[in-house]
SERO-4910 file (N, C-alpha, C, O; in steps of 0.05 Angstrom, whole numbers):
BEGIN
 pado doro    nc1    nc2    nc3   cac1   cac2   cac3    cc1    cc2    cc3    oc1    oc2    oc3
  Unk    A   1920    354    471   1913    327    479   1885    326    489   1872    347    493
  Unk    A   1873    300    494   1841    299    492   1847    285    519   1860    264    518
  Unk    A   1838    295    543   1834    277    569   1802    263    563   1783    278    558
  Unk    A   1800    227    565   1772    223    574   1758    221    606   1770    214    625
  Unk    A   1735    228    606   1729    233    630   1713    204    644   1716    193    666
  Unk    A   1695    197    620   1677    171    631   1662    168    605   1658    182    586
  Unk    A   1651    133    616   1639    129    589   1608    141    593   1598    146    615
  Unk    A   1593    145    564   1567    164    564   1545    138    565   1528    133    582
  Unk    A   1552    123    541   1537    108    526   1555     81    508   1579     84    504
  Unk    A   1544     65    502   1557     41    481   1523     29    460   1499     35    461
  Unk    A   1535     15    448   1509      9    431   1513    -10    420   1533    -15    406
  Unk    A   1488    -30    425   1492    -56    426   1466    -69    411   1443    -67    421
  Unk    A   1472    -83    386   1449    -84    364   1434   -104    375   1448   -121    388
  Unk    A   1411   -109    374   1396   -138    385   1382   -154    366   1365   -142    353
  Unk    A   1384   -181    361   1373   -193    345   1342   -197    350   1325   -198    332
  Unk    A   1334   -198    381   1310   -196    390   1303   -169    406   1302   -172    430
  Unk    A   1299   -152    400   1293   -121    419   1287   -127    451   1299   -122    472
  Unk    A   1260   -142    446   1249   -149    469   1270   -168    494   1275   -168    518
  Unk    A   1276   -180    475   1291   -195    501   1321   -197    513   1334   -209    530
  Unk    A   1324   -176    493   1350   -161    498   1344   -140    525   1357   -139    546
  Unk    A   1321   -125    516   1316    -99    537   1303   -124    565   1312   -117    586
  Unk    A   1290   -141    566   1279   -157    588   1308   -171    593   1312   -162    616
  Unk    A   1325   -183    590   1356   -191    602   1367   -168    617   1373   -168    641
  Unk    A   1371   -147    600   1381   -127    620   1373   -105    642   1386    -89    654
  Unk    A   1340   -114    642   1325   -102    658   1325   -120    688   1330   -114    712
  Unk    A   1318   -145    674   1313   -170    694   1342   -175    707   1348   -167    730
  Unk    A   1362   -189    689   1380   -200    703   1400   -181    717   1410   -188    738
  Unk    A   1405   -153    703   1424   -141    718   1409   -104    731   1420    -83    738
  Unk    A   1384   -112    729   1367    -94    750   1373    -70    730   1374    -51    745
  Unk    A   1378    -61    704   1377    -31    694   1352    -26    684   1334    -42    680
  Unk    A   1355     10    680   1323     12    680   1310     18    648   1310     43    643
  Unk    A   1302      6    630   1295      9    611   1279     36    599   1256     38    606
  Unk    A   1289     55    585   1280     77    580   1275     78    542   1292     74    525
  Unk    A   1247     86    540   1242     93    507   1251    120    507   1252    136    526
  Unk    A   1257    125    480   1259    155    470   1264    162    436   1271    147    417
  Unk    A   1258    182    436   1261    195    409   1237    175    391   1215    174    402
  Unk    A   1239    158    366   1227    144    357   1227    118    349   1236    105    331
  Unk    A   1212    114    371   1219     73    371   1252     76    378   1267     63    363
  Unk    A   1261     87    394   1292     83    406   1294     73    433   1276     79    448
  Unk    A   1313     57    443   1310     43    462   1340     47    478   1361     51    466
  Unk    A   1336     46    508   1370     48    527   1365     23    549   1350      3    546
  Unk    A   1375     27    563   1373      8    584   1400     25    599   1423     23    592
  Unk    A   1391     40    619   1413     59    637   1409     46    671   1389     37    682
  Unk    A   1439     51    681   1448     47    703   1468     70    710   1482     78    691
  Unk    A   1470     83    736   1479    106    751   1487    129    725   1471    147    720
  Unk    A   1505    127    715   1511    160    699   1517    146    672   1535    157    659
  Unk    A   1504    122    658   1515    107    638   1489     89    627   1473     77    642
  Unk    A   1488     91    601   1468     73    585   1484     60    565   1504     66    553
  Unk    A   1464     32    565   1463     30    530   1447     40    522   1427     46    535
  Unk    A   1450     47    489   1431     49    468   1419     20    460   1438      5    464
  Unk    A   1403      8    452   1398    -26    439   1382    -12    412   1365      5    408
  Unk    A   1400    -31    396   1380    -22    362   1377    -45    356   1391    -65    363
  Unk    A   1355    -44    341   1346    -64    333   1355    -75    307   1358    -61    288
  Unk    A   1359    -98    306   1373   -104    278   1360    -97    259   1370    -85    240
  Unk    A   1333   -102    260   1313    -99    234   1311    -77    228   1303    -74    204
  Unk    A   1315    -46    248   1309    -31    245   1339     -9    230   1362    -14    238
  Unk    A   1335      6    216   1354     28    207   1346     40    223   1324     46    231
  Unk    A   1385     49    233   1392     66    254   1410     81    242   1428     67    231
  Unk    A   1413    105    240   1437    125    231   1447    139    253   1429    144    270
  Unk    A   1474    149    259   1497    135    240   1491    110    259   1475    110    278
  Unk    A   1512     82    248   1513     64    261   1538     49    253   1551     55    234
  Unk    A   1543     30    268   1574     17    260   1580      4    230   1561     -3    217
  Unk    A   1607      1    219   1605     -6    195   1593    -34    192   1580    -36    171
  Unk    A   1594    -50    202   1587    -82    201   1560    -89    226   1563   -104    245
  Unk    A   1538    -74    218   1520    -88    242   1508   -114    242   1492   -121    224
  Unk    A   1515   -129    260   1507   -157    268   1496   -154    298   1503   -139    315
  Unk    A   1473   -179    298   1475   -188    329   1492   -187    347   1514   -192    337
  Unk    A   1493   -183    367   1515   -198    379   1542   -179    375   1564   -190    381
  Unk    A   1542   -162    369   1575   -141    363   1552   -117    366   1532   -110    354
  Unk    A   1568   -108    392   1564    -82    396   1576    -63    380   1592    -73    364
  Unk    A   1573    -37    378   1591    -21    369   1617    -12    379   1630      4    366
  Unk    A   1624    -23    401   1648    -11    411   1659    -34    421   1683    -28    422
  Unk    A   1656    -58    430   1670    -82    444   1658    -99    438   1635    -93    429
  Unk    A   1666   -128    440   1657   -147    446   1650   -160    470   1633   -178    472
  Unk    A   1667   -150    492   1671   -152    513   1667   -134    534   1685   -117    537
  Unk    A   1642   -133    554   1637   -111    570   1637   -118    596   1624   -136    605
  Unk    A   1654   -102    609   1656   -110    641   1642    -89    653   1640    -69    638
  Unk    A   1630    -87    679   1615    -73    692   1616    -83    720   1615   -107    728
  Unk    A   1619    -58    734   1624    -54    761   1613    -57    780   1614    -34    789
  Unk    A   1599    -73    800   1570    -78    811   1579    -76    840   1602    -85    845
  Unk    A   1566    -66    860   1569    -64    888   1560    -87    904   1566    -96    926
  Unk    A   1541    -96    883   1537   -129    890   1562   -148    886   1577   -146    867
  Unk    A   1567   -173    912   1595   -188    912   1583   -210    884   1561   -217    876
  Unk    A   1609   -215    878   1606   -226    858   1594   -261    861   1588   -278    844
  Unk    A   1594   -261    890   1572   -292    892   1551   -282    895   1538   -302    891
  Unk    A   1537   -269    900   1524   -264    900   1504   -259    875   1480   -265    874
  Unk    A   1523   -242    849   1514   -244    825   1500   -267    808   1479   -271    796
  Unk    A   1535   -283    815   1534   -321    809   1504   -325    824   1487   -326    806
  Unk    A   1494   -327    842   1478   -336    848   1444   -328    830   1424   -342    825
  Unk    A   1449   -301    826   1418   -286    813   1420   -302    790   1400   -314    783
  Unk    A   1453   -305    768   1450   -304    743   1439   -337    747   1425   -347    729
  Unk    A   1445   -349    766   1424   -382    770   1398   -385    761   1385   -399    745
  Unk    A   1393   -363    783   1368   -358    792   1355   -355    772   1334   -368    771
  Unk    A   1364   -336    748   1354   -324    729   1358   -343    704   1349   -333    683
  Unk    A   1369   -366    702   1374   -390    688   1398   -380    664   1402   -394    645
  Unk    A   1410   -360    668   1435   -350    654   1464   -370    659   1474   -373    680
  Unk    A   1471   -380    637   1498   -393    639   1525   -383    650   1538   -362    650
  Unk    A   1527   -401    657   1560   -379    672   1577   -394    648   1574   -417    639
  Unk    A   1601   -368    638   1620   -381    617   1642   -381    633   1661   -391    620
  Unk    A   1650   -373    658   1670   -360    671   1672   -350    696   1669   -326    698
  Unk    A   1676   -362    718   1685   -342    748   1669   -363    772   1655   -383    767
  Unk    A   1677   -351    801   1693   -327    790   1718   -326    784   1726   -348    778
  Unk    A   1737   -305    781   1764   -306    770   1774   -279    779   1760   -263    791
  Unk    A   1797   -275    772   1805   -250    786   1815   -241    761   1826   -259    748
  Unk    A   1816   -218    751   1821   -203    723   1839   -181    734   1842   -178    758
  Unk    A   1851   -166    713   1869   -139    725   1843   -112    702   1837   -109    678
  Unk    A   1839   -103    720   1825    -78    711   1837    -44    712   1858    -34    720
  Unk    A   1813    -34    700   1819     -3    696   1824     12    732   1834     34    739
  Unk    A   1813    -11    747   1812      7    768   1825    -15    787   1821    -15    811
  Unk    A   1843    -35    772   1862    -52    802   1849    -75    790   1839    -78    768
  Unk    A   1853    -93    815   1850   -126    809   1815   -127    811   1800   -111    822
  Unk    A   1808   -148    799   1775   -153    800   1778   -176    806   1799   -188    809
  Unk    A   1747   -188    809   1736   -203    821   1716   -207    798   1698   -190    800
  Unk    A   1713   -224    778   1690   -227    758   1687   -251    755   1700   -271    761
  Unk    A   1658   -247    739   1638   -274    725   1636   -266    698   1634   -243    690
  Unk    A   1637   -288    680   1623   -278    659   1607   -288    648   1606   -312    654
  Unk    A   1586   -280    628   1568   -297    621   1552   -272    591   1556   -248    587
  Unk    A   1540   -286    579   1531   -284    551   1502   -267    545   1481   -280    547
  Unk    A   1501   -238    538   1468   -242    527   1454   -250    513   1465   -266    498
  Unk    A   1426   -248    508   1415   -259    497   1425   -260    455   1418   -276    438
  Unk    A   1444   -237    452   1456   -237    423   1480   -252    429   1492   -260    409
  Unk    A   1487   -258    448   1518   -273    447   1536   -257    448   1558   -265    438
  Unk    A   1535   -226    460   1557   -212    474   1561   -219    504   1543   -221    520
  Unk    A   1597   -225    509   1603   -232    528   1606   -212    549   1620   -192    546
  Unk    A   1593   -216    573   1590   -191    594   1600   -203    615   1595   -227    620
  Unk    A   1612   -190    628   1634   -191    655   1623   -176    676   1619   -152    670
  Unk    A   1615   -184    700   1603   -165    719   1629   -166    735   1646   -182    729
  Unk    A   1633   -149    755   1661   -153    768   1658   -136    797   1640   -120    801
  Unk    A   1677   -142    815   1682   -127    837   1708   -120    838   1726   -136    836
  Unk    A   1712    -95    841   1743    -77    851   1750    -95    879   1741    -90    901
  Unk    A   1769   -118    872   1775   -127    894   1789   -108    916   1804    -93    904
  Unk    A   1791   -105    942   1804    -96    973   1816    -63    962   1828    -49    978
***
């Protein structure tokens, strides 16, 4: 049997590079890192994305790459020590639409506390709090 331990990485194609890596730098504070050639992440505590660029050939890569469809979900929730009005309030600030919250969800780690809202490709992202 294969125990998993944690996630490493996910990868998430961008129709615009730039303003994919400026959304997730700006609105949810990660730190944008280049590497290898013309390769791009955007990492927070022990976890990145990869962002590819649509225009660009990337090997290996998912069978169907589009905007907006990551390689592994459509749907990404993430864990923030920030309260979730508090979030609601930046993603204002930051002129980001709210599609959702807050709301209370059942998660990997108990009940949540989430918002959700859209990037700039039209992947839906969930920020959330491990409620009590």
């Amino acid at each position: 049997t294969i125990t998993i331990k944690s996630l490493d990485h996910l990868v998430i194609t961008a129709g615009d590079l730039r303003a994919t890596i400026d959304f997730y730098t700006t609105v949810l504070g990660m730190e944008h890192v280049a590497f290898g050639t013309d390769l791009h992440a955007v990492h927070f505590g022990d976890q990145k994305f990869n962002i590819h660029d649509a225009a660009t050939d990337v090997s290996p890569k998912a069978g169907k790459i589009v905007p907006g469809s990551d390689d592994f979900c459509l749907n990404l929730c993430l864990i923030s020590e920030t309260p979730v009005s508090q979030v609601i309030q930046h993603l204002q600030d930051c002129g980001v639409g709210i599609e959702q919250g807050p709301v209370t969800r059942s998660g990997a780690a108990g009940t949540l506390e989430s918002v959700c809202f859209r990037d700039p490709d039209g992947n839906l992202v969930e920020v959330s709090n491990v409620a009590g």
